[in-house]
C-alpha positions in Angstrom: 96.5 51.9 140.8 100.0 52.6 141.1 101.4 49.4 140.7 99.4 49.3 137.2 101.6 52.0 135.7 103.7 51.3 133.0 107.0 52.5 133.8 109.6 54.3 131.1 113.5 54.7 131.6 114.5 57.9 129.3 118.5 58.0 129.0 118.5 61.7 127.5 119.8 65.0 127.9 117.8 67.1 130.5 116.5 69.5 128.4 115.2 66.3 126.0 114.0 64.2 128.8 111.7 66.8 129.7 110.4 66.9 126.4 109.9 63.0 126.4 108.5 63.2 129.9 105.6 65.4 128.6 105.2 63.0 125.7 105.1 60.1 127.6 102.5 62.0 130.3 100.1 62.0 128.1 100.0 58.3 126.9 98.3 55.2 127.8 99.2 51.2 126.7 96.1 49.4 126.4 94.4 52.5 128.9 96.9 52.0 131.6 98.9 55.5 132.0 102.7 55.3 131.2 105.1 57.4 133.9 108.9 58.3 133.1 111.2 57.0 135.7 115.1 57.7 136.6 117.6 55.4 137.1 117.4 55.3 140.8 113.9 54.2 140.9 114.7 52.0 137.9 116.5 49.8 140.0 114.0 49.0 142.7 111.1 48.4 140.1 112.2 47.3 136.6 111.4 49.7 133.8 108.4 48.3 131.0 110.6 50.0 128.7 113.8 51.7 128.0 114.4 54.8 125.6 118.2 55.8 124.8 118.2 58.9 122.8 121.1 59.5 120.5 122.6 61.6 117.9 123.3 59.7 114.7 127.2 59.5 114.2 129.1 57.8 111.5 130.5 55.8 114.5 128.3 52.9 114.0 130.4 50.2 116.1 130.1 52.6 119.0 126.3 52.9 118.8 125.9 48.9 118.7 128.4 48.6 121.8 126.1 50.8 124.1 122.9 49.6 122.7 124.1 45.9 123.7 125.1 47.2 126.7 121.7 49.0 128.0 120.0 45.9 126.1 121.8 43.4 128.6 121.4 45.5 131.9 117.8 46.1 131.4 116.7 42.7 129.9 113.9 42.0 129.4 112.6 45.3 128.9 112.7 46.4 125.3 115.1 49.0 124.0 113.8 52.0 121.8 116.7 53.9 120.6 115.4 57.4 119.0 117.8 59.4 116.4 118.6 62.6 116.1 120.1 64.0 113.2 120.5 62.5 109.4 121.9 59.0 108.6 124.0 58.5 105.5 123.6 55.0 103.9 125.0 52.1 105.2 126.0 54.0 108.5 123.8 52.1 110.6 123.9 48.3 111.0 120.1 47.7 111.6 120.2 43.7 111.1 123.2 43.9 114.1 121.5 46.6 116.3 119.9 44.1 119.3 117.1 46.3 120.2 113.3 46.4 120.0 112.7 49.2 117.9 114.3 52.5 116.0 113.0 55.4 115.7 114.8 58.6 114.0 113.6 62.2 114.4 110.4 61.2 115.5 106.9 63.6 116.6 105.0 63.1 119.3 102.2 60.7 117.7 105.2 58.6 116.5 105.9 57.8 119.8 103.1 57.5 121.4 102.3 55.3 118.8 104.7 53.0 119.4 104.7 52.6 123.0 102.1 49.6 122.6 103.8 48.1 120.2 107.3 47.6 122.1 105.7 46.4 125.3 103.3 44.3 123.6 106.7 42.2 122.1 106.7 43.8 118.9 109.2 45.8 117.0 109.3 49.3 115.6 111.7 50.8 112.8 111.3 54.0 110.9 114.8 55.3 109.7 114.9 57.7 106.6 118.3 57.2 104.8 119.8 59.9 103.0 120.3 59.5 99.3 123.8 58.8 97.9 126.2 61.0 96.0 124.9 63.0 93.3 125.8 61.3 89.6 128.3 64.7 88.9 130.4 63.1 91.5 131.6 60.2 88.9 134.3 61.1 86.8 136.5 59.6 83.3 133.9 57.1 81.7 131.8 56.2 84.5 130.3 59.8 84.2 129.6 59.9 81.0 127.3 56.6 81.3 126.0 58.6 84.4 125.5 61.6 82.8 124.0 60.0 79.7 121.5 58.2 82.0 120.3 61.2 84.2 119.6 63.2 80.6 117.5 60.4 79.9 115.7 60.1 83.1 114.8 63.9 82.9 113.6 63.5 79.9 111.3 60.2 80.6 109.3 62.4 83.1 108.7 65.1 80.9 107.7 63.1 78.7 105.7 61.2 81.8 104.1 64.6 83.2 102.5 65.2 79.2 101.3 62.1 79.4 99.4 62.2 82.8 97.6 65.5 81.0 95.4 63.2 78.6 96.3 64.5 75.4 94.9 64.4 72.3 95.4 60.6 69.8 98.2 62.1 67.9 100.8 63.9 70.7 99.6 60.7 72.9 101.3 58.5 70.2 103.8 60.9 69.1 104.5 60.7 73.8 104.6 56.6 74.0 107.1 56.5 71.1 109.2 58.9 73.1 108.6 57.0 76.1 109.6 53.3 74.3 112.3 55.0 72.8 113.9 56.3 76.0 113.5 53.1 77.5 115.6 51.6 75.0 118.2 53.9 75.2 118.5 53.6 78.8 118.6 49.6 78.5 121.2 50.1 75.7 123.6 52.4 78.7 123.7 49.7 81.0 124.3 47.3 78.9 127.1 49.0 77.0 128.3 50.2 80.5 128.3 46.3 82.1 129.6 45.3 78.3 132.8 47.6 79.3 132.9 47.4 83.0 134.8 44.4 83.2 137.4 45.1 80.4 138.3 48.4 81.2 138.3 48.5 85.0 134.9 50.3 85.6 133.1 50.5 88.8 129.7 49.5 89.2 127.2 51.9 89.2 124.6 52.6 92.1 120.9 52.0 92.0 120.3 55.7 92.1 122.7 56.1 89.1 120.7 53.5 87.3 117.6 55.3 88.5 119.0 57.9 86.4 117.5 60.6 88.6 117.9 62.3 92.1 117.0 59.6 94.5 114.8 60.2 97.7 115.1 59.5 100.7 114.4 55.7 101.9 111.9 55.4 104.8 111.7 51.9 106.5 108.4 52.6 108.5 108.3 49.1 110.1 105.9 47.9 112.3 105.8 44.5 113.6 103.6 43.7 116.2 104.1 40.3 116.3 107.4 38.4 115.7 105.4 35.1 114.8 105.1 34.2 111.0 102.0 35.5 110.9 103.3 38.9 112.6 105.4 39.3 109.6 103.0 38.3 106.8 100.4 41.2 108.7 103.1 43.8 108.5 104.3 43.2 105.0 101.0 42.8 103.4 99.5 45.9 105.0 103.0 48.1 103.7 101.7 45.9 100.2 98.2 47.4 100.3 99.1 50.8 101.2 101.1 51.1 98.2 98.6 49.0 95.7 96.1 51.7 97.0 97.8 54.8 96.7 99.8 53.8 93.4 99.2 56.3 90.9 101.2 55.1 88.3 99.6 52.8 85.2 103.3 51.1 85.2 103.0 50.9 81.4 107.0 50.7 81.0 107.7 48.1 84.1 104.8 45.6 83.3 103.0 46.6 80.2 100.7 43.8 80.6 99.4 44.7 83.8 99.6 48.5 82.7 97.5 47.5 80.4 93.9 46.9 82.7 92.4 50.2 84.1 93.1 51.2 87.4 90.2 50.0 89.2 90.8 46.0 87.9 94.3 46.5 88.2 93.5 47.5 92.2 91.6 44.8 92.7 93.3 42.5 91.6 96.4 42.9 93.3 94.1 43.1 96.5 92.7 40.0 95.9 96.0 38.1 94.7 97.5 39.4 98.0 94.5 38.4 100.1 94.3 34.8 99.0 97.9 34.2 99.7 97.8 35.2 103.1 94.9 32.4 103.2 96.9 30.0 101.3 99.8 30.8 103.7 97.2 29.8 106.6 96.6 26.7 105.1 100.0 25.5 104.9 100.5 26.3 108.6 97.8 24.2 109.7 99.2 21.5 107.5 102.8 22.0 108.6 104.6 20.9 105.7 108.3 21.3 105.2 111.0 20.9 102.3 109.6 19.7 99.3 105.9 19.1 100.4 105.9 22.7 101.1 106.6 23.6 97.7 104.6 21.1 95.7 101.3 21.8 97.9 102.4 25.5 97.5 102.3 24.4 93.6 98.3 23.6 93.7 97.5 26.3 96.0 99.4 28.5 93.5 97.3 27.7 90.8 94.0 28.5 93.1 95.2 31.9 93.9 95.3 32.2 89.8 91.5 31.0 89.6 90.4 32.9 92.5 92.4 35.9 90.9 90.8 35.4 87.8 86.9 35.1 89.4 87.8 38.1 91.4 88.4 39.9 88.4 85.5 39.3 86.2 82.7 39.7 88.7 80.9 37.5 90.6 77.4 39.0 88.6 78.9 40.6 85.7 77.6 39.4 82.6 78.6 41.0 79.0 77.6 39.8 75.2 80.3 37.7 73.1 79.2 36.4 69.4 75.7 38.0 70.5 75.1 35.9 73.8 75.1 37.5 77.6 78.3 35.1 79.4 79.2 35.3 82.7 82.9 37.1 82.5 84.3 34.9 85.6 83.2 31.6 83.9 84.6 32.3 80.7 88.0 34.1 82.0 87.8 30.2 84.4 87.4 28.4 81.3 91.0 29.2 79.7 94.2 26.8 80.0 96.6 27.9 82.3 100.1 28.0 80.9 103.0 26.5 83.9 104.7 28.5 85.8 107.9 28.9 83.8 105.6 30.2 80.1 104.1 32.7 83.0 107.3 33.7 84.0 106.4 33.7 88.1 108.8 33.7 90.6 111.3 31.3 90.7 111.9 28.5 93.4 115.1 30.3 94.6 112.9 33.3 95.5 109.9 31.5 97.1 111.3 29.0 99.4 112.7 31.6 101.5 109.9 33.3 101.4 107.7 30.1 102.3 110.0 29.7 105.2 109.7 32.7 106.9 106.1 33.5 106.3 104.7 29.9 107.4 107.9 28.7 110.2 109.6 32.2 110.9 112.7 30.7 109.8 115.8 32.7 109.4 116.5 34.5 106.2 120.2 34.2 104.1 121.1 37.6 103.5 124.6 38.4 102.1 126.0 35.3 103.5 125.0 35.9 106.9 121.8 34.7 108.6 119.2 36.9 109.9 116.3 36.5 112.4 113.0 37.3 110.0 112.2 40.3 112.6 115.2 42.2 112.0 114.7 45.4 109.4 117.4 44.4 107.0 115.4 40.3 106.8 112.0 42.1 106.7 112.9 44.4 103.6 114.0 41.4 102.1 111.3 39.3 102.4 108.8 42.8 100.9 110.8 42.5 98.1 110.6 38.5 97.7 106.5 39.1 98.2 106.4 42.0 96.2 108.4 40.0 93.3 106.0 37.2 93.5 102.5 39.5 93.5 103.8 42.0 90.7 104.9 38.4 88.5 101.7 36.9 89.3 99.6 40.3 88.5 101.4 40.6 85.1 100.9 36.6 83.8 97.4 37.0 84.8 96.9 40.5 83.3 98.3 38.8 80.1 96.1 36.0 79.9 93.0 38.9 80.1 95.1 40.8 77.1 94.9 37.5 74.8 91.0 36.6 75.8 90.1 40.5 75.0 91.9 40.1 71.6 89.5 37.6 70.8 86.6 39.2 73.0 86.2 42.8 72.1 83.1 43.9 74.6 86.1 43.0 77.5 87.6 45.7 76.3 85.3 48.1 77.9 85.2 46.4 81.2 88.7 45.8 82.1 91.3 47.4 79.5 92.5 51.0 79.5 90.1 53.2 77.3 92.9 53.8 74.6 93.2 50.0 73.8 89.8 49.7 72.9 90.8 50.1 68.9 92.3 46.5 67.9 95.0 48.4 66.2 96.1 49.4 69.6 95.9 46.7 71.7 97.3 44.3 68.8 100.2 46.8 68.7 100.8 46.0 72.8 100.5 42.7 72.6 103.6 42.4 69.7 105.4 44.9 71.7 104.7 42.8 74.6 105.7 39.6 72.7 108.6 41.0 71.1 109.9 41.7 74.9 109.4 39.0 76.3 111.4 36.9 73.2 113.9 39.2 73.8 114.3 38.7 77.9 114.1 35.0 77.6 117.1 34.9 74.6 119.4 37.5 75.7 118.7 39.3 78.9 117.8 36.2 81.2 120.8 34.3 79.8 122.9 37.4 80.8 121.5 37.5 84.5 122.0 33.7 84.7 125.7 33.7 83.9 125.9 36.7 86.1 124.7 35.6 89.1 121.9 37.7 89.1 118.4 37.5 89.8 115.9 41.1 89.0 113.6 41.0 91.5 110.2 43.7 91.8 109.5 45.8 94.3 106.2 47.9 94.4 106.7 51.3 95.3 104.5 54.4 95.9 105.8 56.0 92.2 105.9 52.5 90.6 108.3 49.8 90.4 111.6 49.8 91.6 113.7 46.7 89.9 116.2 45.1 93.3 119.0 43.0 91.9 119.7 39.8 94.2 123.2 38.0 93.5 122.5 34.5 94.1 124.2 31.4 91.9 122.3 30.5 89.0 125.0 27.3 87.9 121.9 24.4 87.1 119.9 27.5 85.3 122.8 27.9 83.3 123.4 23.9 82.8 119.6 23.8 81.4 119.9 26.5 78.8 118.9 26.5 75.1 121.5 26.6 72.5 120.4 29.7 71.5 120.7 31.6 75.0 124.1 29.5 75.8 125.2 31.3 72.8 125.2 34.4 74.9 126.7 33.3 77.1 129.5 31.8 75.0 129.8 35.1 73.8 130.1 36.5 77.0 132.6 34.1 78.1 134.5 34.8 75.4 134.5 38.3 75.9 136.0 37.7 79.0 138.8 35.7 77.9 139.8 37.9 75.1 139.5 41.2 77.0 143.0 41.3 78.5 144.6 40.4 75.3 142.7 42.9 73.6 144.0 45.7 76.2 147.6 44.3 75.5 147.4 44.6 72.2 146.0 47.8 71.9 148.6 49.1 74.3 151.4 47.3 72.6 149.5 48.7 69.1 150.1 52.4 71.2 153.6 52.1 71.8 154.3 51.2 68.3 152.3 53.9 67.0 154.2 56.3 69.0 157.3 54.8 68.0 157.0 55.2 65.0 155.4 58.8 64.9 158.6 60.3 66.8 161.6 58.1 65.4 161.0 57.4 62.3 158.0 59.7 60.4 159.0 62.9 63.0 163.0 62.4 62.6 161.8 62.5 58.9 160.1 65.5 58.8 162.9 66.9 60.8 165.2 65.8 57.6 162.7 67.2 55.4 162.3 70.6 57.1 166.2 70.6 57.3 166.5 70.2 53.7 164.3 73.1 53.0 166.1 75.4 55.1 169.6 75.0 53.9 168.4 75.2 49.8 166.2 78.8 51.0 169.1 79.8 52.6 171.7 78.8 49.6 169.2 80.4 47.3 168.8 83.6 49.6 172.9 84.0 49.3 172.9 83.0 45.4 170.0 86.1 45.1 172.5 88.6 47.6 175.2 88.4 45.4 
């Protein structure tokens, strides 16, 4: 029975490894108990696994020299370093750390948790990063667009938390215009603050300053229990359905057409979407298509997650009147045209061959220039955010095709809209605001994200959606544009060419303003005041005598 224990090397202080000792006492991996070992013994039997605990230091080269180190000695038993203490961000290199799992601060269920996980191959992350320096921190003109957009994100969830409390037809509107307008004036700071960033030396603000408000802290909470591709598509779509579940927010400013169904729709179809990709990701393996195959089959079984998304979310039995006739809601949702993929506005090709790669091969992913093994934290945060970008765009096309049929269909309305857009008056007034939004991302914000190098990626969160910006060269985008959004561009360019001169010349504009304030206007009010003294005085003696 012995020889069936699992067997733990602790590297702790005494007082800790105590602690750990009664932890791991009381655990079992797959029923077989789990005993904590020393060193000495360590070396006649080889340990199942290996726990280093640490305290979190802004040394981060340090902490990666010793971790390789214990990782090589003790190969191939996995490595489980556990933190103590915070971690400010960007102080630990988790895509370079070579071990099996990270875990920072964590209880006892965390860790027994866990256990099965690292010696079953798998890998374990949960690492809470601290949030960054407070926006007061900025100073000169960087603070005042700071400033400018923390007012504005306090006042957003006011006007947020009066929102949640149902009120009555006339504060509700009197709320959503608030709500629009704030929206605009926070898109009207960053763009006046990226307008004058490059010509007047700015730095770039942080996510959290664009948040606007205090950001919290960043929990990884990764568990992969598998490294294969379909390890990674399990844990990414579970994080996915734990945040589609427990999302509370109608998302009404990020994606007003999917803000647009009631919750329960909305839910569902998001579940389904994410459901039937992880079957359309099967299918592809089976097939093992690379390169372009891969992407034109992933073309066709694109547009059968749309149907099946679409069936899902009329009902298999629901039937409703239109023009006085019970129709089956899935047949008649089937029976539209579906527009391609660039009217839709789904995720690019840039975004979804990585994606493709490492959820059917477990290929490598390119992450700020260097590539990463798909397992590693920093590759699997990446690829949630390629997935999340692709649901969230797929959600919202889908969600507007439902918007145009209810226009036409008003008993839909009941069934799958939000109860304030049952009036036409409303919903028309979405879909124009919709419209008008979209006209103006495809003339003059996509243009400027194209000549930027910039791709705006979503990322589902548990208070909404987060928007991750992705530098990646955009040059044939920007060879295939429209006059009218190369026009941007041309004005952009020519910003940039003209904004040096423009700083010389209001600097050489300076100097000859002061020049001629002090020599020649200020020597002549000297002359002037001069003049008026000597005739008071003259007239001062001519009165004494």
């Amino acid at each position: 029975m012995g020889s069936l224990t699992r067997r733990v090397l602790v590297y702790a202080p005494l007082s800790q490894k105590k602690q750990l000792a009664a932890v791991l006492g009381r655990s079992n991996v797959e029923g077989v108990p789990v005993q904590c070992i020393d060193e000495a013994e360590a070396t006649r039997r080889r340990p199942d696994l290996v726990i280093w605990v640490a305290q979190a230091s802004p040394d981060a080269a340090a902490l990666v020299r010793e971790a390789l180190a214990l990782d090589q000695r003790w190969h191939p038993a996995p490595l489980l370093l556990v933190l103590r203490g915070p971690i400010q961000p960007g102080e630990l290199p988790l895509g370079e750390l070579p071990i099996a799992g990270i875990l920072q601060n964590p209880d006892a269920p965390t860790l027994r948790q866990s256990l099965p996980v690292l010696m079953g191959g798998g890998r374990v992350f949960d690492v809470q990063s601290s949030p960054g320096a407070p926006i007061g921190k900025h100073q000169g003109l960087n603070g005042v667009f700071s400033q400018g957009l923390t007012q504005i994100q306090i006042q957003a969830k006011l006007v947020t938390a009066h929102l949640q409390q149902r009120p009555k037809t006339l504060l509700r509107w009197v709320l959503e215009g608030q709500q629009r307008e704030l929206a605009m004036a926070r898109t009207l700071v960053l763009m006046l603050h990226a307008a004058t960033a490059n010509t007047l030396g700015l730095k770039g603000l942080s996510a959290s300053d664009q948040g606007g408000g205090e950001s919290a802290p960043m929990s990884t909470g990764l568990t992969l229990r598998s490294r294969t591709a379909t390890g990674l598509w399990d844990t990414l779509s579970q994080r996915l359905l734990e945040r589609i579940a427990g999302n509370p927010q109608p998302l009404e400013q990020q994606l007003p057409s999917l803000g647009a169904l009631a919750s329960a729709p909305r839910t569902a179809l998001l579940r389904q979407l994410l459901g039937h990709m992880g079957l359309a990701l099967g299918q592809v393996r089976r097939e093992g298509l690379r390169g372009e195959a891969l992407l034109e089959r992933w073309q066709d079984l694109q547009e059968e997650i749309m149907l099946h998304g679409l069936q899902e979310l009329g009902g298999a039995y629901l039937r409703i009147p239109r023009n006085g006739v019970l129709v089956s809601v899935s047949e008649q949702l089937l029976a539209m045209t579906l527009p391609g993929p660039v009217a839709l506005n789904l995720a690019s090709r840039a975004t979804v061959e990585p994606m493709l790669a490492a959820l059917v091969r477990a290929e490598p992913v390119l992450l700020d220039g260097h590539l990463l093994a798909p397992d590693t934290p920093a590759a699997l945060l990446h690829l949630e955010v390629l997935l999340s970008d692709w649901l969230l765009r797929m959600a919202s096309a889908l969600a507007g095709l439902v918007l145009e049929e209810a226009s036409q269909w008003p008993e839909l309305r009941r069934f799958l809209l939000r109860r304030d857009l049952l009036p036409t008056r409303q919903l028309e007034r979405l879909r124009n605001h919709i419209n008008s939004r979209e006209r103006y991302e495809q003339l003059i914000l996509e243009p400027l994200r194209i000549y930027e190098s910039r791709r705006d990626l979503l990322l589902l969160q548990a208070d909404g959606v987060a928007t991750r910006t992705l530098v990646d060269p955009r040059d044939q985008e920007l060879a295939q544009l429209e006059p009218l959004q190369r026009m941007v561009t041309l004005s952009l360019e020519l910003r940039d060419a003209l904004g040096p001169q423009l700083r010389v010349f209001s600097q050489r504009l300076g100097d000859l303003l002061v020049t001629v304030l002090t020599q020649i206007v200020g020597r002549g009010i000297g002359l002037i005041a001069r003049g008026v003294l000597l005739g008071l005085g003259r007239t001062l003696q001519g009165s004494g005598r």
